[in-house]
VOGU-3710 file (C-alpha; in Angstrom, 3 decimals, decimal comma):
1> xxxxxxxxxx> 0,000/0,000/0,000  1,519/3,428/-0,764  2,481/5,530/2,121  0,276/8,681/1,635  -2,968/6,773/0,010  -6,050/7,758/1,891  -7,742/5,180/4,361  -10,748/3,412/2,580  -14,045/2,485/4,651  -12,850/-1,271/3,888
11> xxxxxxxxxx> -9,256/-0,375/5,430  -10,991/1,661/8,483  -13,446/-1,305/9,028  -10,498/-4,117/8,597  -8,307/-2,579/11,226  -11,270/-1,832/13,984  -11,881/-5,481/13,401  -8,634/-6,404/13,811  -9,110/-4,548/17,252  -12,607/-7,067/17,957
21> xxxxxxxxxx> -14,368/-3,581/17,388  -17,712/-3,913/15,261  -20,553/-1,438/14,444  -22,683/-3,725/16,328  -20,804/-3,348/19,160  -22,845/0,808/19,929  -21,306/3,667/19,890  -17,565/4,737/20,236  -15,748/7,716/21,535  -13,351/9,868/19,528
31> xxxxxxxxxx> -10,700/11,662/21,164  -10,322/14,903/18,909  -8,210/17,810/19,172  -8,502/19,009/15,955  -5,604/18,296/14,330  -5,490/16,006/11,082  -4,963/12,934/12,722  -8,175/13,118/15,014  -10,091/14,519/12,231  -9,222/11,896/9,831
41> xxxxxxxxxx> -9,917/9,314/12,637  -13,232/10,598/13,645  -14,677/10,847/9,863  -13,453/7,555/9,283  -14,836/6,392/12,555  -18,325/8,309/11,646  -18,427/6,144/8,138  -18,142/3,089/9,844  -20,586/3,437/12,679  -22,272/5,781/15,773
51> xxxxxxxxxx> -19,654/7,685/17,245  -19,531/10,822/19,708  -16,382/13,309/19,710  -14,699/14,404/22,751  -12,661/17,775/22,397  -10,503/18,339/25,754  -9,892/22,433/26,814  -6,742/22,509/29,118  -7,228/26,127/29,760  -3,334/26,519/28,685
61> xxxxxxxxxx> -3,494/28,250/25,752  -6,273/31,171/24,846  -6,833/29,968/21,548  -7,623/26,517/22,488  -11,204/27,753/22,757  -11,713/28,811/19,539  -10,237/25,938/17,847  -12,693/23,929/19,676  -15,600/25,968/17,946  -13,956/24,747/14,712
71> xxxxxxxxxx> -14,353/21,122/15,485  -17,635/21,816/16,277  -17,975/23,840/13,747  -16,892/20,984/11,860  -18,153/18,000/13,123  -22,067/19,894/13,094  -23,069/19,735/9,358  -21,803/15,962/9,590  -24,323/14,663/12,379  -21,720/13,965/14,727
81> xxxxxxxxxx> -22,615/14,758/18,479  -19,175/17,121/20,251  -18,742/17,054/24,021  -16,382/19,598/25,415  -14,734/18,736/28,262  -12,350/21,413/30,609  -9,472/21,125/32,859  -11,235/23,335/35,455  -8,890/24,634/38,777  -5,036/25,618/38,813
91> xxxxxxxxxx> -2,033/23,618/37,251  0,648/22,660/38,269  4,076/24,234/38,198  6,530/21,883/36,923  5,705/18,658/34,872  2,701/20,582/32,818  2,865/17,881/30,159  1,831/14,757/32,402  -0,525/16,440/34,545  -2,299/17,734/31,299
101> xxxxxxxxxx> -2,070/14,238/30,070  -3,520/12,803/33,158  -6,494/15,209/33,189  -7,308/14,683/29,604  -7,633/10,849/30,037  -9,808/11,552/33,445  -12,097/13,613/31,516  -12,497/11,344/28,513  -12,449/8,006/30,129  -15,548/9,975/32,753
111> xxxxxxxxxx> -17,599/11,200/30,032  -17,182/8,200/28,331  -18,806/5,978/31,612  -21,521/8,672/31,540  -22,441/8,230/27,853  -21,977/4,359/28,898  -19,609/3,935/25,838  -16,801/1,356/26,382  -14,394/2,108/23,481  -12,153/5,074/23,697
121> xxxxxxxxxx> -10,558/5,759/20,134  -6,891/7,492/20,085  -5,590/8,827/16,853  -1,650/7,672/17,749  -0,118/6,206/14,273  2,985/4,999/13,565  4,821/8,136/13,406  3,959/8,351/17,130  5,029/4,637/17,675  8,265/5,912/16,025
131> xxxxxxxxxx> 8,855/8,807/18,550  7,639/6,841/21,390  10,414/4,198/20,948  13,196/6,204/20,478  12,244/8,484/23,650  12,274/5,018/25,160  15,597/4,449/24,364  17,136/7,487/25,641  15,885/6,897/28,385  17,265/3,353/29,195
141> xxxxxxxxxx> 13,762/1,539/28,951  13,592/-2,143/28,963  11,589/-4,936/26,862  8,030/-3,571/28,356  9,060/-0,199/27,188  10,502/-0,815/23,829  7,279/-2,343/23,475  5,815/1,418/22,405  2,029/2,101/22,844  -0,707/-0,820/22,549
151> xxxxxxxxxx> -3,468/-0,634/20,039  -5,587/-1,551/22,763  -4,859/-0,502/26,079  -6,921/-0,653/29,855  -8,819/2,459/30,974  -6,088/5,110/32,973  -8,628/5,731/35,655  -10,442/3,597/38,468  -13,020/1,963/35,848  -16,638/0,784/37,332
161> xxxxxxxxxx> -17,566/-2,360/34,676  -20,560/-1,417/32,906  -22,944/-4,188/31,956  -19,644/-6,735/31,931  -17,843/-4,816/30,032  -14,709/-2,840/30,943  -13,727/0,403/29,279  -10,435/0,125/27,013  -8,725/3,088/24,795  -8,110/1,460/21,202
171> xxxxxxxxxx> -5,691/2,890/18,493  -6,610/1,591/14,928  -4,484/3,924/13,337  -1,292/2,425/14,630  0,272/1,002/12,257  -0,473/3,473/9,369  1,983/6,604/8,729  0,748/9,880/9,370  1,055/10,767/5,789  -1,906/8,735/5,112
181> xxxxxxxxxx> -3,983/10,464/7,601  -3,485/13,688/5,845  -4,233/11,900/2,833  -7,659/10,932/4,249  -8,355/14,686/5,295  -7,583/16,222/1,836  -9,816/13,141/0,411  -12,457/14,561/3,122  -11,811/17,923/2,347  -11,727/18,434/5,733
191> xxxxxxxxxx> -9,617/20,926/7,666  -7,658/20,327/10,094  -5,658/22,602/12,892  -1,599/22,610/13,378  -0,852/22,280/17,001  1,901/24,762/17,433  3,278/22,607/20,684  4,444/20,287/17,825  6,988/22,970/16,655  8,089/23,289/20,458
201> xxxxxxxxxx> 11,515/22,401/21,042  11,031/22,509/24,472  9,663/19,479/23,953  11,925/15,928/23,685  9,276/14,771/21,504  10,152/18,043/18,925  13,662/16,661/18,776  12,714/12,998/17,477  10,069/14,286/15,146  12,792/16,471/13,745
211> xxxxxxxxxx> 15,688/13,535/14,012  13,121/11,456/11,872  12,275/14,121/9,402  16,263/13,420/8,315  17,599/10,406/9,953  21,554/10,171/10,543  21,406/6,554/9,210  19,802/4,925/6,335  16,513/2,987/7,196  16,001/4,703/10,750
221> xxxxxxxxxx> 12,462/5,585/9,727  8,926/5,138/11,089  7,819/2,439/10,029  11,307/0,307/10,609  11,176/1,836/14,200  7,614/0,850/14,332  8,089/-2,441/13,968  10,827/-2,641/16,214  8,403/-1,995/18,926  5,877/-4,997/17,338
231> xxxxxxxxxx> 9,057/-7,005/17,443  9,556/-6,225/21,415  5,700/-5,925/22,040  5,964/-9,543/20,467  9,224/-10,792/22,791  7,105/-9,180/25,990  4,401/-11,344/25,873  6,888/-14,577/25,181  8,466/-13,415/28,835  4,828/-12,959/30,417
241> xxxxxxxxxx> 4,508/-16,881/29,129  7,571/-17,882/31,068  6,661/-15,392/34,170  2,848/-16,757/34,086  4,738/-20,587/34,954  6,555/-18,759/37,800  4,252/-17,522/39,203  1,623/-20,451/39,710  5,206/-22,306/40,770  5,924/-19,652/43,503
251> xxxxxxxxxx> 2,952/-16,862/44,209  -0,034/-17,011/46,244  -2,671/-14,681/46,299  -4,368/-13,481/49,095  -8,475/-12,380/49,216  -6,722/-9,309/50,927  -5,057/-7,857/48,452  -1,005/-9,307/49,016  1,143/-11,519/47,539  3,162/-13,787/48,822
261> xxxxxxxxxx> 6,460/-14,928/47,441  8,400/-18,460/47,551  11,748/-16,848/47,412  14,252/-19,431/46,165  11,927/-20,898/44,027  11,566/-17,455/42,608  15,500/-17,007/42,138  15,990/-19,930/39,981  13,972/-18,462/37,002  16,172/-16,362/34,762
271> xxxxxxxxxx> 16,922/-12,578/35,798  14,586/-11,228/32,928  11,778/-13,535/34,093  11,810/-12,483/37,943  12,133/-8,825/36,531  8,748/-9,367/34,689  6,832/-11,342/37,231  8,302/-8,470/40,168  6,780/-5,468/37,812  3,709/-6,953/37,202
281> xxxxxxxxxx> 2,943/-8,368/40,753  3,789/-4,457/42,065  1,625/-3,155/39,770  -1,328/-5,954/40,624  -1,107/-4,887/44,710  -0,213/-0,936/44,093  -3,140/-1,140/41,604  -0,822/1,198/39,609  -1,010/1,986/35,959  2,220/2,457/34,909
291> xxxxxxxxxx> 5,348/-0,386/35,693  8,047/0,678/37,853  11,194/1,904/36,338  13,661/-0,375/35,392  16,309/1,099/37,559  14,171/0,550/40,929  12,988/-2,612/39,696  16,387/-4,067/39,209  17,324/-1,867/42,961  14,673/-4,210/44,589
301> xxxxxxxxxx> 15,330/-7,337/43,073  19,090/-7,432/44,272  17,702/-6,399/47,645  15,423/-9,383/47,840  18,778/-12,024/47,219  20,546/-10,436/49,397  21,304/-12,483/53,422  19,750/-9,648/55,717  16,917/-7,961/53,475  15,242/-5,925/55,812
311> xxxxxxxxxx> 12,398/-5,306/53,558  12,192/-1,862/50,745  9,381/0,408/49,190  8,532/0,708/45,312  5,306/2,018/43,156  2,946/1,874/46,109  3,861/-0,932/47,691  5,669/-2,937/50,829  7,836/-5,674/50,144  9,088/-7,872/53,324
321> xxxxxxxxxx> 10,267/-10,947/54,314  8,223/-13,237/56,773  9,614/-16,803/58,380  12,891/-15,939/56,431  11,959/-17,336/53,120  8,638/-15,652/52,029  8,460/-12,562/50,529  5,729/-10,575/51,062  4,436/-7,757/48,531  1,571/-5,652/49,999
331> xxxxxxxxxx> 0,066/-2,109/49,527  2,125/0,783/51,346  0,140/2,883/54,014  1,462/6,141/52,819  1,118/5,120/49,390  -3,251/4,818/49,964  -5,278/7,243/48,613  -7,009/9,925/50,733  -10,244/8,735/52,416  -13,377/9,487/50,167
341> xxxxxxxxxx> -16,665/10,328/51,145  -19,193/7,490/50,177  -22,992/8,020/50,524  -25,727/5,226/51,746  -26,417/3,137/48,776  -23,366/4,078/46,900  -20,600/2,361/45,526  -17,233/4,250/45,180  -13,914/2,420/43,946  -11,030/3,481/46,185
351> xxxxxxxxxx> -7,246/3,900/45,609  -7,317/2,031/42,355  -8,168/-1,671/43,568  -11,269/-1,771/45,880  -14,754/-1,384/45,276  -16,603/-0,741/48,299  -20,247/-0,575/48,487  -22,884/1,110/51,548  -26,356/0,206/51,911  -29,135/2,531/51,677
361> xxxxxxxxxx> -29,803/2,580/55,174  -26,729/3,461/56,715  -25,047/7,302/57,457  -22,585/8,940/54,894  -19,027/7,613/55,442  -15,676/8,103/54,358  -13,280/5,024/52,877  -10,115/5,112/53,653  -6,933/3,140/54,933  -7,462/1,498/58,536
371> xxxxxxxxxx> -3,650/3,095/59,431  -2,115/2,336/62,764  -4,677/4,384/64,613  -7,256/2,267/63,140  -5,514/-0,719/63,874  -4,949/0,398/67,568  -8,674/1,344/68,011  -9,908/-1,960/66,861  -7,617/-3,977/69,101  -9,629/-2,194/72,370
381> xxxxxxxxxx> -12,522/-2,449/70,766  -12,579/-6,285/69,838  -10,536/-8,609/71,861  -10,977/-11,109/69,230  -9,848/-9,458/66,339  -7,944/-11,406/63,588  -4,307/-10,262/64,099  -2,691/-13,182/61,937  -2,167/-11,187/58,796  1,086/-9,457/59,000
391> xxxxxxxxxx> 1,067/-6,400/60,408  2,109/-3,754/57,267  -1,023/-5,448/55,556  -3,218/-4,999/58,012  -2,404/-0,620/58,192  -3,285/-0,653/54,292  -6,925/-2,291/54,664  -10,385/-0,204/53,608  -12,302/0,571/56,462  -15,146/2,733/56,860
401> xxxxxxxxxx> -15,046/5,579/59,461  -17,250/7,726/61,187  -16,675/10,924/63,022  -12,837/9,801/63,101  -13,136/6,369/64,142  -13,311/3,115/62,694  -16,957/1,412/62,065  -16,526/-1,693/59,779  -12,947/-3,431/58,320  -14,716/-6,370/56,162
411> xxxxxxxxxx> -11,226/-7,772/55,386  -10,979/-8,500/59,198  -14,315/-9,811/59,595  -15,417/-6,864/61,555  -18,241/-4,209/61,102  -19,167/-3,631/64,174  -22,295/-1,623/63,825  -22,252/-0,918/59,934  -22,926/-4,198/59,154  -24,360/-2,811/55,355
421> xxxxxxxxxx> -20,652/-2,022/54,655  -19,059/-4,410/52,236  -15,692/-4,102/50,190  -14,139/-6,129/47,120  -10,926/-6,526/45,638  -11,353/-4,749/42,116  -7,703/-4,652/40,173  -7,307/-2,914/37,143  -7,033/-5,774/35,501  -5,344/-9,083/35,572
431> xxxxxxxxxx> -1,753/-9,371/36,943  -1,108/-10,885/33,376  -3,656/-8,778/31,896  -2,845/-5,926/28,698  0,478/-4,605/29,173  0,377/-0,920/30,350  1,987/1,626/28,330  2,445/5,749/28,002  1,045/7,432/25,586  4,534/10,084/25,637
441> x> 7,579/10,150/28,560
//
């Protein structure tokens, strides 16, 4: 297929199938921004079933409005329903880009659950897959990173399951340059807006646009670099085979919310292998998004071999040894998200892993971690209470409390006079589930 040919309906509907995306399936969200790849996404999207457009305002740049009443401007004539969202409140001093980034995704993935749509399009092509990889590899990033951005990908944000089905961003455009989304606009005759961030260089990603644009060495281009990261994305998910036979060898699971760890049956498996199975089981108990850095990763590992671990910290969680030869990998106190309010007959989903529910006929509550105080309160309170699970586990536990003290801890089997308290284990997704990735570093 020729590089700047535009995207046929039969191209569109091959690669959203390719994605187990139908028209049957309802409606889909577009992420658009207004610049040609979005736009050439979303008309393709709008030819090949119901779709809604989501526009995101940062309140960053006083034109950002305006272009906004372009898309709509745009998308109007067309029949194609534009929600704008806004970053409402003040921003952050340092790190702009990722806290934009973060709020974007909160906004989409929310209106998205409101509109009950489960499919979150992204306009990312393989220029983008390009970039991504070699910002990867300036920065030191292992197999998992190499492995770029996944056409589909879980949800960013604590996701409630609607009707069985979770929400996911997708990216059918992945694997086609951006020359052919221009293509597709001009075909449209459609418009499209130049982000001037893109022209930045302030910006790392500036600098590998530009370094691609005229590569130092023959065949460094987007779609070789592209497949590099299919090659690695490949070679990931041949270690999470390996790592999957670990860990029914070596890790049990607790209703809880830990993990507990075999440790020299763990060290036998290849260096690489524990490195996968350690990410993923962090990110399964932190309930965490993103993997840890390779760095720390590699930091904690060599403190778990070594004769006197006395037990280390990393993305979120606790990692110990009990009885000299079990590891133990639990959720970090300080690391907990702070208590939210929850109302009676309302379920809220707390610090990225539980789901906890209140019936109708109890008193507004707040969730939050049971914490040493908690812990101390409950011991007076209830001679009986279960004090076999270790102790760091038992600080990170949901609890409901009440005027400042502790009502119900259904992990413990108490709930002393909230009895219509109840809480789940909800992760993100499986410990071997879609492999997490960032959109841009």
């Amino acid at each position: 297929m020729v590089d700047n040919a535009p995207v046929s309906d039969q191209t569109f509907a091959h690669l959203m199938a390719g994605l187990g995306l139908g028209p049957e399936n309802g409606p889909v969200a577009v992420a658009v921004s207004g610049g040609a790849d979005s736009m050439a996404l979303v008309r393709l999207a709008a030819r090949w079933g119901a779709v809604v457009a989501l526009s995101v305002d940062h309140g960053l740049r006083p034109e950002a409005s305006l272009e906004l009443d372009r898309v709509g401007a745009w998308l109007k004539p067309l029949g194609i329903p534009h929600d704008r969202l806004h970053w409402d409140g003040p921003k952050p001093a340092s790190d702009l880009q990722a806290a934009a980034r973060a709020a974007r995704y909160r906004l989409l993935e929310k209106r998205c659950r409101e509109r009950g749509i489960h499919a979150l399009l992204l306009a990312h092509h393989q220029n983008d897959q390009a970039e991504t990889l070699l910002l990867r590899l300036a920065r030191g990033s292992g197999v998992w990173g190499l492995g770029g951005m996944a056409a589909v990908a879980p949800a960013l944000t604590d996701m409630p399951v609607q009707n069985g089905r979770p929400l996911r961003r997708y990216r059918p455009l992945l694997s086609l340059p951006k020359a052919r989304l221009i293509a597709t606009c001009k075909a449209f005759s459609q418009e499209w807006i130049e982000d001037p961030s893109n022209r930045d260089v302030s910006y790392d990603r500036s600098h590998t646009r530009a370094l691609l644009a005229n590569p130092p060495l023959s065949g460094l281009t987007a779609r070789r670099l592209a497949q590099t990261a299919q090659h690695m994305r490949r070679a990931g998910e041949a270690l999470d085979h390996y790592a999957q036979g670990l860990m029914a060898r070596c890790v049990v699971f607790s209703a809880q919310g830990y993990v507990t760890v075999q440790r020299t049956g763990f060290q036998t498996a290849p260096l690489e292998i524990q490195l996968r199975l350690l990410s993923r089981l962090l990110m399964f108990v932190g309930g965490a998004i993103y993997p840890p850095r390779l760095t720390g990763l590699e930091a904690l590992l060599a403190e778990m071999g070594a004769t006197g671990f006395k037990g280390a910290t990393l993305r979120g969680c606790r990692v110990f040894l009990q009885d000299g030869e079990q590891v133990i990998i639990c959720r970090e106190e300080a690391s907990c998200a702070a208590p939210l309010p929850i109302k009676p007959g309302e379920t809220v989903f707390w610090d990225g892993r539980i789901r906890a529910f209140l019936d109708a006929d109890q008193k507004p509550a707040m969730v939050g971690a049971l914490g040493d105080a908690g812990w101390r309160y409950l011991c007076k309170e209830c001679q009986g209470i279960d004090k076999a699970l270790p102790y760091p586990v038992r600080l990170s536990l949901p609890a409901l409390w009440s005027d400042g003290r502790v009502v119900s801890v259904p992990f413990l089997g108490w709930r002393g006079s909230e009895a219509g308290f109840s809480t789940e284990l909800m992760a993100r997704q499986s410990v071997f589930g879609a492999m997490p990735d960032v959109e841009q570093e």
